[in-house]
C-alpha positions as CSV (number, residue, x, y, z in Angstrom):
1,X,16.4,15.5,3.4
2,X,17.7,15.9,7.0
3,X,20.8,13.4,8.3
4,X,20.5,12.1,11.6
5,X,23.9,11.9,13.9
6,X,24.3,8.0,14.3
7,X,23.2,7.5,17.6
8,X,25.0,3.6,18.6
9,X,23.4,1.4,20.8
10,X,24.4,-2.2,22.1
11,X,21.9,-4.4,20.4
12,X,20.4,-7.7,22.4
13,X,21.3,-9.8,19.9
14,X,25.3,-11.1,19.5
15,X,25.7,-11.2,16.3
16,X,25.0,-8.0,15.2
17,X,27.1,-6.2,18.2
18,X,30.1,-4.5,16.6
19,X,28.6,-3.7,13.1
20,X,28.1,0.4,13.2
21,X,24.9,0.0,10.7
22,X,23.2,-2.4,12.6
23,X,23.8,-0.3,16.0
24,X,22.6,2.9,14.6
25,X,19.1,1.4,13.8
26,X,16.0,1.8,16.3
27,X,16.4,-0.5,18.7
28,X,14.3,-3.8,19.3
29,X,12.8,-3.1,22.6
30,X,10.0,-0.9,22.1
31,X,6.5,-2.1,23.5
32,X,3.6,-2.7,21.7
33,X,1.9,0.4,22.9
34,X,5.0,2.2,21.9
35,X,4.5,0.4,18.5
36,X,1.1,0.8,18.1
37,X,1.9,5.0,18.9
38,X,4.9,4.8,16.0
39,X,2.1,3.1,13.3
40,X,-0.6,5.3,14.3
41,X,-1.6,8.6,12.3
42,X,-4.5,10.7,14.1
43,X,-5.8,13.5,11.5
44,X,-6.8,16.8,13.8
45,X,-10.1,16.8,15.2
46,X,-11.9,18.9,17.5
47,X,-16.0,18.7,18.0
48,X,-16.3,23.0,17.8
49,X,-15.1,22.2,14.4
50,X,-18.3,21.0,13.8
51,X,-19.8,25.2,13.7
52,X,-17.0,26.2,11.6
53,X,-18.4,27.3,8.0
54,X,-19.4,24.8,5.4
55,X,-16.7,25.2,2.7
56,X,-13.8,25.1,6.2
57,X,-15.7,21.9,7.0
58,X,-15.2,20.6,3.6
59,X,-11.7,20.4,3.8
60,X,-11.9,19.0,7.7
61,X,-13.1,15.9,6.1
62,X,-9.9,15.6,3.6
63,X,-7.7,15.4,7.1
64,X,-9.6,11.5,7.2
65,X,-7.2,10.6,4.3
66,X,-4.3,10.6,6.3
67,X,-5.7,8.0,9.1
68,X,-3.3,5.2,9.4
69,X,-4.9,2.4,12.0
70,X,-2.1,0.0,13.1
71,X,-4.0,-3.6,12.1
72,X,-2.5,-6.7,13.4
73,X,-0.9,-7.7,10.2
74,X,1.3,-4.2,10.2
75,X,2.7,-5.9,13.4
76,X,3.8,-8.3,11.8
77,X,5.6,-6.4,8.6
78,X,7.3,-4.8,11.4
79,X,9.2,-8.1,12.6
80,X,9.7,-9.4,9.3
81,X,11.2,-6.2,7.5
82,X,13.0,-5.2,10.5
83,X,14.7,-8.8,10.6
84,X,15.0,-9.0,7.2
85,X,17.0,-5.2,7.1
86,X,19.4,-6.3,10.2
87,X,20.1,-9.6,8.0
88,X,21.2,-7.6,4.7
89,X,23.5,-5.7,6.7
90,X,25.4,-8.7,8.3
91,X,27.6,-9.2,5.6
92,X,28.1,-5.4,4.9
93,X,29.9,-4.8,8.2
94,X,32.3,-1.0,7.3
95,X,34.6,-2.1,9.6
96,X,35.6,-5.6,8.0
97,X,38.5,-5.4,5.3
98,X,37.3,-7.7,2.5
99,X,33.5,-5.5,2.7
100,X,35.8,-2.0,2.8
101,X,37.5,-3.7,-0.5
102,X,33.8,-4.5,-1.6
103,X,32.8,-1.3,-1.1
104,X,35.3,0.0,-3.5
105,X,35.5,-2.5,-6.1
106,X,39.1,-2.9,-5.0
107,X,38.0,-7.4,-4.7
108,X,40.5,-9.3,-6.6
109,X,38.6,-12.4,-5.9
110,X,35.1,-12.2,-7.4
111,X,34.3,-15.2,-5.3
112,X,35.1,-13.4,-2.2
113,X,31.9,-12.1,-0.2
114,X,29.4,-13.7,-3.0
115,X,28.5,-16.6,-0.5
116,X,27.3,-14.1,2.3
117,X,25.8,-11.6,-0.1
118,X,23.5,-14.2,-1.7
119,X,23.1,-15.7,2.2
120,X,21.7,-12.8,3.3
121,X,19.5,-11.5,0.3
122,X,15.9,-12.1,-0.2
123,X,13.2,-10.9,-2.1
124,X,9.2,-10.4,0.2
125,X,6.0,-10.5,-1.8
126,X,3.2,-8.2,-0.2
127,X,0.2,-9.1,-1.9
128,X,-3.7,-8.1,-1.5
129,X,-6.8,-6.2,-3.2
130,X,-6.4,-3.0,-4.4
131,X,-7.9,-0.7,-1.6
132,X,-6.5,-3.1,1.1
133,X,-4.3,-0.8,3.0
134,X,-0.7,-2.1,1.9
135,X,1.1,1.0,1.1
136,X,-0.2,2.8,4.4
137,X,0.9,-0.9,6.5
138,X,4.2,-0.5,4.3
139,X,4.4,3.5,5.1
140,X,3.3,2.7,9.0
141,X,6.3,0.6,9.2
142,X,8.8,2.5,7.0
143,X,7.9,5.5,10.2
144,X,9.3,3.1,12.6
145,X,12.4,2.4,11.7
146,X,13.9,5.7,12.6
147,X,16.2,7.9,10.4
148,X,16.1,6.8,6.6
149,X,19.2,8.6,6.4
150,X,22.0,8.4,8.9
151,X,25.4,10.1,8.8
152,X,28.6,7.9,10.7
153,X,31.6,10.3,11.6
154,X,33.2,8.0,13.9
155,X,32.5,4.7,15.8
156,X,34.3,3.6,19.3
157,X,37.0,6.3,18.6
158,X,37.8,5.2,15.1
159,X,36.7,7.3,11.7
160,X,34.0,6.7,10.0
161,X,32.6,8.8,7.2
162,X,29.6,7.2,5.5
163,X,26.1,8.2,5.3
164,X,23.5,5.2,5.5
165,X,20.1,5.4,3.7
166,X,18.3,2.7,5.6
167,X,15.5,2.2,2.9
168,X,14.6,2.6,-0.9
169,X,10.8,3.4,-1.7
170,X,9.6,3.9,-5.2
171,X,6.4,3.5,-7.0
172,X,6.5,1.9,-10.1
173,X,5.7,3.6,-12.7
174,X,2.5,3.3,-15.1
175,X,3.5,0.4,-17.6
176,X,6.9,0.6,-16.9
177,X,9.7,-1.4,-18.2
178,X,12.8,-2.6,-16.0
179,X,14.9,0.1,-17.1
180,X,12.0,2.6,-16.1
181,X,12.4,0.5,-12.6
182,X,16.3,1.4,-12.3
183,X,16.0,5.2,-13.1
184,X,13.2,5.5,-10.9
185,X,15.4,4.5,-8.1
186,X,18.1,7.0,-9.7
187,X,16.1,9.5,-9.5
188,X,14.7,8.7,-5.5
189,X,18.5,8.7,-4.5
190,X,19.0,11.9,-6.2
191,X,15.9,13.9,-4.4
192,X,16.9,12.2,-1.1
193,X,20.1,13.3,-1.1
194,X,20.4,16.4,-3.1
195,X,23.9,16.3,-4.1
196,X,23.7,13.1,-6.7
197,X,23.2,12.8,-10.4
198,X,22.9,9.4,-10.6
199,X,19.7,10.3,-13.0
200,X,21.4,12.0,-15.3
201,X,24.5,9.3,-15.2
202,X,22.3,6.2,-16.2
203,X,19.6,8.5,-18.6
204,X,21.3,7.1,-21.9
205,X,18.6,4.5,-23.2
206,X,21.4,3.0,-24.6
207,X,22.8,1.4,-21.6
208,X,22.0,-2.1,-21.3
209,X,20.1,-3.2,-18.0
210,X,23.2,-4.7,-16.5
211,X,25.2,-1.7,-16.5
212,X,21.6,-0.4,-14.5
213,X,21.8,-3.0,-11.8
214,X,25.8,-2.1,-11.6
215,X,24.9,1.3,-10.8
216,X,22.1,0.1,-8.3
217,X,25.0,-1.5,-6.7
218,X,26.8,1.3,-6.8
219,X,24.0,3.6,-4.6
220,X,23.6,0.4,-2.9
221,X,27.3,-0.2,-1.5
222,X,28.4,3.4,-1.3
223,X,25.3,4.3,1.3
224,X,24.8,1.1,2.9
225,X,21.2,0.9,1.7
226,X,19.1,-1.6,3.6
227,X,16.4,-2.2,2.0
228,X,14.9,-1.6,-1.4
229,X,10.8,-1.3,-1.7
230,X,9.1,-1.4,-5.3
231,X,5.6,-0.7,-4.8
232,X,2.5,-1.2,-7.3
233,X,4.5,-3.9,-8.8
234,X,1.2,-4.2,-11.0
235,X,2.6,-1.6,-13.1
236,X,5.2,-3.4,-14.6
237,X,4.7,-3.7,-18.4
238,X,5.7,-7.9,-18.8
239,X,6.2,-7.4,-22.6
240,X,8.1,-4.3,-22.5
241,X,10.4,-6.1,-20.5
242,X,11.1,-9.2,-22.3
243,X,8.4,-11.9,-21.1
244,X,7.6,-13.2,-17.6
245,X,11.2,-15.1,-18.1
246,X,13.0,-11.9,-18.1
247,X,11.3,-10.2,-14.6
248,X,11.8,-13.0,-12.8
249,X,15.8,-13.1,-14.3
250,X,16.1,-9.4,-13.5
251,X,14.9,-9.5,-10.0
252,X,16.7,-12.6,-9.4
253,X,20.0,-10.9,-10.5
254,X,19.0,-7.8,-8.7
255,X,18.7,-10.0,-5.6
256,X,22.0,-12.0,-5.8
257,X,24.0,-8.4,-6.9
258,X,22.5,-6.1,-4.2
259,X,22.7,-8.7,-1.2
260,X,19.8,-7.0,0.7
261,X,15.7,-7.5,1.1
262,X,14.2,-6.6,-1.9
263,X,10.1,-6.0,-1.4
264,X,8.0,-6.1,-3.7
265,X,4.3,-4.9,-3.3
266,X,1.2,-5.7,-5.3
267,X,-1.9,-7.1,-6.2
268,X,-2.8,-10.7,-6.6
269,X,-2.9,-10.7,-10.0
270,X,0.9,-9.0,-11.0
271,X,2.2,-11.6,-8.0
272,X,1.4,-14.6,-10.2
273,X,4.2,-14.1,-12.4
274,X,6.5,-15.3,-9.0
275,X,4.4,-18.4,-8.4
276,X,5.6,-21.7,-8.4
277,X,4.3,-22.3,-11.7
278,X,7.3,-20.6,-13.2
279,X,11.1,-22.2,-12.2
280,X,12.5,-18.7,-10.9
281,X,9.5,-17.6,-9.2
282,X,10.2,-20.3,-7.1
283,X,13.6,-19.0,-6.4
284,X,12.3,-15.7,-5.9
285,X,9.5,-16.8,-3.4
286,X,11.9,-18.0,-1.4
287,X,12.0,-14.9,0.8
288,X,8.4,-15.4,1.5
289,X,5.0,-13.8,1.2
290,X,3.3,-11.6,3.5
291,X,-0.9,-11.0,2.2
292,X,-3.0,-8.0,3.5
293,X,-6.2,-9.8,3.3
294,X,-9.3,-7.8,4.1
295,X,-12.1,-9.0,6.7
296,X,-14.6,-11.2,5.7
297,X,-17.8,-10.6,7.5
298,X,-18.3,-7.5,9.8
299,X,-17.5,-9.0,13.1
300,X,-14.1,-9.2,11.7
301,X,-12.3,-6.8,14.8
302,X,-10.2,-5.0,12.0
303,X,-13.3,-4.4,10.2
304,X,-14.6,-3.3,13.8
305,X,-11.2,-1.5,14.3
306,X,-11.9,0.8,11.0
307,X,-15.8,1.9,11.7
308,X,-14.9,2.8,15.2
309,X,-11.6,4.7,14.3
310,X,-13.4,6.5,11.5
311,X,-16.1,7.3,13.7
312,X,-14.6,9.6,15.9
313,X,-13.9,12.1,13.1
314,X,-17.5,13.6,12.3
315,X,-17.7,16.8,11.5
316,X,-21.4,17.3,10.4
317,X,-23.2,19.3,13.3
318,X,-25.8,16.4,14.2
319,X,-22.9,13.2,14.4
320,X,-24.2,9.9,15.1
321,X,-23.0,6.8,17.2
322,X,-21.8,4.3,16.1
323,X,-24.0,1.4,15.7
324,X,-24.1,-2.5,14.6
325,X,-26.1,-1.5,11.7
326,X,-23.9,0.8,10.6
327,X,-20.9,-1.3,10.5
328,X,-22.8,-4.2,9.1
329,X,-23.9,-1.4,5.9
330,X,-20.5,-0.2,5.7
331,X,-19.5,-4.0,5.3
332,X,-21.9,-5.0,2.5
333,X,-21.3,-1.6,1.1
334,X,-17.4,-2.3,0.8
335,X,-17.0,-5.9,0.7
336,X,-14.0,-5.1,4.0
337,X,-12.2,-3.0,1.3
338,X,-10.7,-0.4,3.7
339,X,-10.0,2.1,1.5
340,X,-13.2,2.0,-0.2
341,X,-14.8,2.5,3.6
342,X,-12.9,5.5,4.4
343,X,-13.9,6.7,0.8
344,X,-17.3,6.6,1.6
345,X,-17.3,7.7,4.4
346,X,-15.3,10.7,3.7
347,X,-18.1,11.2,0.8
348,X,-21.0,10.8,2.8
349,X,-19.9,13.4,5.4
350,X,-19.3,15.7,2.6
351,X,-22.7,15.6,0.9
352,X,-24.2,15.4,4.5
353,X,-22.3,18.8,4.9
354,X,-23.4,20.8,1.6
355,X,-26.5,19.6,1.4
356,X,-27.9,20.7,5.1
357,X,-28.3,17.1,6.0
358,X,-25.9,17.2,8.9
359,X,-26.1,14.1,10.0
360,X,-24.6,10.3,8.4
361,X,-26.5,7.3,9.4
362,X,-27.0,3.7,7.7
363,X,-29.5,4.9,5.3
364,X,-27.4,7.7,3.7
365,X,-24.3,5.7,3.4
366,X,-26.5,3.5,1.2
367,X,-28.0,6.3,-0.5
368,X,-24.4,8.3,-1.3
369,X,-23.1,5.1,-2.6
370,X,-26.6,4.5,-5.2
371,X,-25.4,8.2,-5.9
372,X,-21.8,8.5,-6.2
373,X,-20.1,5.2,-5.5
374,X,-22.1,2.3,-7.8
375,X,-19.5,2.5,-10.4
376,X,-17.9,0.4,-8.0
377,X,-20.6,-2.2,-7.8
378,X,-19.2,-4.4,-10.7
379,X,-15.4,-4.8,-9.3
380,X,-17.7,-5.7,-5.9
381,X,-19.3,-8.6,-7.7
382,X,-15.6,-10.1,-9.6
383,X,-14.6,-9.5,-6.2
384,X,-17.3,-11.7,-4.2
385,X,-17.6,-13.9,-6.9
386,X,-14.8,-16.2,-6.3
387,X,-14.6,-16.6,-10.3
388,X,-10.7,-16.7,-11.2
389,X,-12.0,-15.2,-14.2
390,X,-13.6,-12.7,-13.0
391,X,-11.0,-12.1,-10.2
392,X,-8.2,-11.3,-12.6
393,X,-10.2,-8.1,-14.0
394,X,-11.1,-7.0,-10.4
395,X,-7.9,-4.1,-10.6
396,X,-9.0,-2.9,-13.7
397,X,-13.0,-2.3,-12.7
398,X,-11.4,-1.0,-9.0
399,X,-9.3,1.5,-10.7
400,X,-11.6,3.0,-13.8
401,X,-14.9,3.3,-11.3
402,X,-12.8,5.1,-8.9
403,X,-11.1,7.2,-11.4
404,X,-15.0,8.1,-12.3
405,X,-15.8,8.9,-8.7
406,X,-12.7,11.2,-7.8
407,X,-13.3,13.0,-11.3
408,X,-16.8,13.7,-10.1
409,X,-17.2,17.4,-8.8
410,X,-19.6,16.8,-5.8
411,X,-23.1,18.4,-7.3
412,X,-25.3,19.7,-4.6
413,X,-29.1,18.0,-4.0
414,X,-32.4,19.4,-3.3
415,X,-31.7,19.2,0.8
416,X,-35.2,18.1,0.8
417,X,-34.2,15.1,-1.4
418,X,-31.3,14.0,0.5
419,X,-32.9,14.6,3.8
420,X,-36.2,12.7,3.0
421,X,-33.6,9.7,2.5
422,X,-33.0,9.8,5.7
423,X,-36.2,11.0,8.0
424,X,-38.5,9.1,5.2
425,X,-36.1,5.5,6.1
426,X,-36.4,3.3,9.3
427,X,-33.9,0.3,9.4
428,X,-36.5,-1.8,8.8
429,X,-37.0,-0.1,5.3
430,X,-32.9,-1.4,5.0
431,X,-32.9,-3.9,2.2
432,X,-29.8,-5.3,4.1
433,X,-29.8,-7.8,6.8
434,X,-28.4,-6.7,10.0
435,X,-27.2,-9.6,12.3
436,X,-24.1,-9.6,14.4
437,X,-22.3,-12.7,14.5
438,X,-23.4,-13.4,10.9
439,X,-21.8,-12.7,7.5
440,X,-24.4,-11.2,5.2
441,X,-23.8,-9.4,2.1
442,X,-25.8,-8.5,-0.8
443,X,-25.4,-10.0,-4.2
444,X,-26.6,-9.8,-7.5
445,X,-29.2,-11.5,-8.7
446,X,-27.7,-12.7,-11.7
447,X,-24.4,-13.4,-11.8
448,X,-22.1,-11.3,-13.8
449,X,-20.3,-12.7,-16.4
450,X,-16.8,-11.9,-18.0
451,X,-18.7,-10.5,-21.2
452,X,-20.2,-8.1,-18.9
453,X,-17.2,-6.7,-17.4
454,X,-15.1,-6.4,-20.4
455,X,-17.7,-3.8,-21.6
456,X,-17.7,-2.3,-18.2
457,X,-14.1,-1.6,-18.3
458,X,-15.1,0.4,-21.8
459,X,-15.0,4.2,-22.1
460,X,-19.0,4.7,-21.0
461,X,-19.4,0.9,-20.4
462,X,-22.0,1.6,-18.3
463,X,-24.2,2.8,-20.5
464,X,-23.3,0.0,-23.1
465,X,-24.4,-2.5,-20.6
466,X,-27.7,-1.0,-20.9
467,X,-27.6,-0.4,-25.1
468,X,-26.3,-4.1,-25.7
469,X,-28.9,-5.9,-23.4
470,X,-27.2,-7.1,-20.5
471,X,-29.2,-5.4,-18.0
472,X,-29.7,-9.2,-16.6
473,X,-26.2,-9.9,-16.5
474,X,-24.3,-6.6,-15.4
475,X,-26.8,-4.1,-14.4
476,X,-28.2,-6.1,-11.6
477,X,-25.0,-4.7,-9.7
478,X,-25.5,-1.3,-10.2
């Protein structure tokens, strides 16, 4: 962890002159290009590459994984965490008495500072597919914020020794419980900072959850945290952790303690628990809800935005442009998942490499996903299908089939298999419809049922899909 010198500026806005946490932030005034530089991560490319050996080639394409496109809706993260953080920290002023006595629980009056704190605290839902791109829009806008950890020495001639981590990111853990929530941000503080044992502090299982949150508020008040992200919220095991009653209480207490945005990031079907359906979701929602929806027909310009970006990093010797047909395969392919694009893409050019084929068209991205990627045909279906039902098992399928594919080691074909795929197919042999300005995509025949998928998401489902006779249900997908 490196501490950055606070570096004070005189903010634009009045009421947040004077506070020394809000001053040492990046300022408001950057540009959008300046914006769209800060969000934007360019993996290394240059076209000799494309003559370098095969196995060096290989490990060109991993560099695609760390692509990070600034869409429109990271813009707007931007504004709303950034406004959100500068808000938590109102109240939290170092330089103001009652917050110093705060600070130190040296407050008397437990009513004293509880209005502001529960003013100024909120809890944001960012919700969407798996595969939608809201960890890298979360990460993109994490990068530019400036310093996550800022060390004060003095302000306008006055001491000031404090150190100021301006955000909390932790992933929750697989089924994790609440408690599992608070040591994993005991044990982020700790690595951060290096000189903490906060871990080791709160590790009894013993201690109750409150005497957790306590200690959150601790980490929280001593370093002037500003914000606190939980991601895969989906994790969360519900009955480890009381009932759906029992979240929503914790994170409601969490909010009202901490007095700063708490974010909470997820899939659709973990963000129900904080619908209005239940009295403290409501509460909760309060702070609002941002979604990271993916495009729906291939004209979308983020859709556009992705092929184009991806695109420029070929690095098979015989790289092909860009076309309308492409996109519009890579579309019915993906169903506007990004990260399932940038998957197949990634595993296209790597076939296209070992195999001699050199070169990735609209034909061999269908082809590499008949070979490697039609696990994920079924969570494609739920997912076009529009079925709550179905809908709700969409994670599950997302995660097992790509589990499957990742496991995979990448098993070399004939080259005169893979490239009679290619050479042997026109576009007009494409079973897709190409036309721009329309939404086409393919679907099954028969619709899948929930039967279906609930052997699907079986150890060797696939297979069972075939053994129990559903071929006309499920295996029209594959």
């Amino acid at each position: 962890m490196t501490e950055v010198p606070a570096n004070y500026r005189t903010p634009i806005a009045h009421e947040h002159r004077g506070n020394p946490l809000i001053e040492a932030l990046s300022p408001l005034d950057e540009t959008e290009a300046e914006l769209t530089e800060l969000f934007t991560v360019r993996p290394r490319f240059d076209p000799s590459e494309r003559d370098h050996p095969v196995r060096v080639r290989i490990c060109y394409v991993e560099r695609i994984n760390s692509l990070c496109i600034p869409f429109e809706h990271v813009f707007n993260l931007e504004s709303t965490l950034n406004a959100k953080i500068r808000r938590g920290y109102l109240w939290r002023n170092p330089l103001n008495a009652a917050v110093q006595g705060w600070l130190h629980d040296e407050v008397n009056d437990p009513r004293l500072l509880i209005a502001e704190r529960r003013a100024n605290a909120s809890v944001l839902f960012i919700s969407g597919v798996s595969g939608a791109g809201k960890t890298t829009a979360i990460e993109a806008v994490l990068r530019s914020l400036g310093p996550q950890v800022i060390r004060h020495t003095s302000y306008l001639s006055s001491v000031l020794s404090e150190r100021q981590i301006v955000w909390i990111k932790i992933n929750c853990p697989e089924d994790a419980s609440l408690k599992g929530v608070c040591h994993a941000i005991f044990a982020f503080i700790d690595e951060l900072l290096g000189d903490t044992d906060f871990a080791v502090q709160y590790e009894d299982p013993r201690l109750a959850r409150r005497v957790l949150v306590l200690g959150i508020r601790r980490i929280v008040a001593t370093y002037h945290v500003g914000a606190i992200i939980i991601d895969e919220i989906q994790n969360l095991a519900i009955g480890a952790s009381g009932g759906s009653n029992e979240v929503l209480g914790f994170f409601l207490n969490l909010r009202d303690e901490l007095g700063i945005p708490i974010i909470l990031v997820g899939t659709y079907a973990a963000l129900r628990l904080f619908s209005g359906k239940f009295r403290l979701g409501r509460r909760l929602a309060e702070g609002g809800e941002t979604e990271i929806a993916i495009p729906r027909c291939a004209d979308d310009p983020n859709w556009i935005l992705l092929c184009e970006s991806l695109w420029k990093f070929q690095w098979v010797k015989n790289p092909v442009p860009l076309s309308e047909e492409i996109i519009q395969i890579m579309f019915d392919l993906c169903a506007g998942i990004n990260g399932l694009g940038v998957t197949l893409f990634s595993i296209a050019q790597k076939e296209a490499i070992l195999n001699e084929v050199e070169r990735v068209n609209a034909v061999y991205l269908e082809y590499i996903w008949n070979l490697r990627m039609r696990e994920l045909s079924p969570a494609i279906a739920a997912l076009r299908s529009g079925n709550p039902e179905l809908l709700s098992k969409f994670d599950d399928l997302y995660r097992n089939a790509l589990l499957t594919i990742t496991a995979l080691s990448t098993r070399p074909l004939s080259p005169s298999t893979q490239k009679s795929s290619i050479d042997g197919s026109t576009s007009d042999d494409m079973p897709i419809q190409v036309a721009r300005g329309k939404c086409r995509h393919r679907t099954p025949k028969t619709p899948i049922t929930p039967d279906a998928l609930d052997i699907l998401l079986e150890d060797g489902g696939y297979k069972k899909i075939v053994q129990k006779g559903l071929t006309g249900n499920a295996a029209s997908v594959l």
